[in-house]
C-alpha positions in Angstrom: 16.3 10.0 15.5 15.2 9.7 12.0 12.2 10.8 11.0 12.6 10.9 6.8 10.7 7.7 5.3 10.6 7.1 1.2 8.5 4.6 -0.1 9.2 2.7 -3.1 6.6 1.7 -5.5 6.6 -1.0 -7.3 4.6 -3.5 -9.4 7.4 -5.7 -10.2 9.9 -7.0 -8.0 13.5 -5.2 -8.1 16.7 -6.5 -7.3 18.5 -4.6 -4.3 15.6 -2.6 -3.5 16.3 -1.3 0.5 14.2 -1.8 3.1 14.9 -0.7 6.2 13.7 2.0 8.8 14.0 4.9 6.0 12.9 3.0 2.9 9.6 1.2 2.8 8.8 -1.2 -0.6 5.5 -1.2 -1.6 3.8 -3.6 -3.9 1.2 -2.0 -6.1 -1.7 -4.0 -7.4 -1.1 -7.0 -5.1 -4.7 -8.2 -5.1 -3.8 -9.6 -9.3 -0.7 -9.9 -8.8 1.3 -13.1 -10.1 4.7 -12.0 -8.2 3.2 -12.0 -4.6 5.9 -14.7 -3.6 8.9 -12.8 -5.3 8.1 -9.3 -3.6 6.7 -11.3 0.0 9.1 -8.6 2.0 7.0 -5.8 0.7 4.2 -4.3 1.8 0.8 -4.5 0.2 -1.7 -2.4 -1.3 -4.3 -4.6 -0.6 -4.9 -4.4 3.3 -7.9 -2.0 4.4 -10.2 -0.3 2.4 -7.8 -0.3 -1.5 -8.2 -0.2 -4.8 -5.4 -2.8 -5.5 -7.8 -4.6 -8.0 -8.6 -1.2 -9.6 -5.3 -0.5 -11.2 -6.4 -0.4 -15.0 -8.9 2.4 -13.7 -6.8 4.9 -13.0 -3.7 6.6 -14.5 -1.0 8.7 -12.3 -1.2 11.3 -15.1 
């Protein structure tokens, strides 16, 4: 059993990005996004309480 999980952030789609039971794709800023379509397999930042529309506000500095 495997219990290591990575998730992969992204606000752009990416070719050959895995997603299976140890990699996870996330989709940063979702909420503005114009690529919603493109990155549909991966999982948004915009479900419960987010900031997905915040993005500009904060740095990861």
């Amino acid at each position: 059993m495997n219990k290591l999980k990575i998730f992969v952030c992204s606000h752009r789609p990416v070719e050959n990005t895995p997603h299976d039971e140890v990699y996870t794709p996330i989709h940063l800023e979702r909420i503005n996004s114009k690529d919603k379509e493109a990155m549909a397999e991966y999982v948004g930042d915009d479900t419960g309480d987010h900031i997905s529309g915040k993005g500009s506000h904060y740095s990861e500095c």
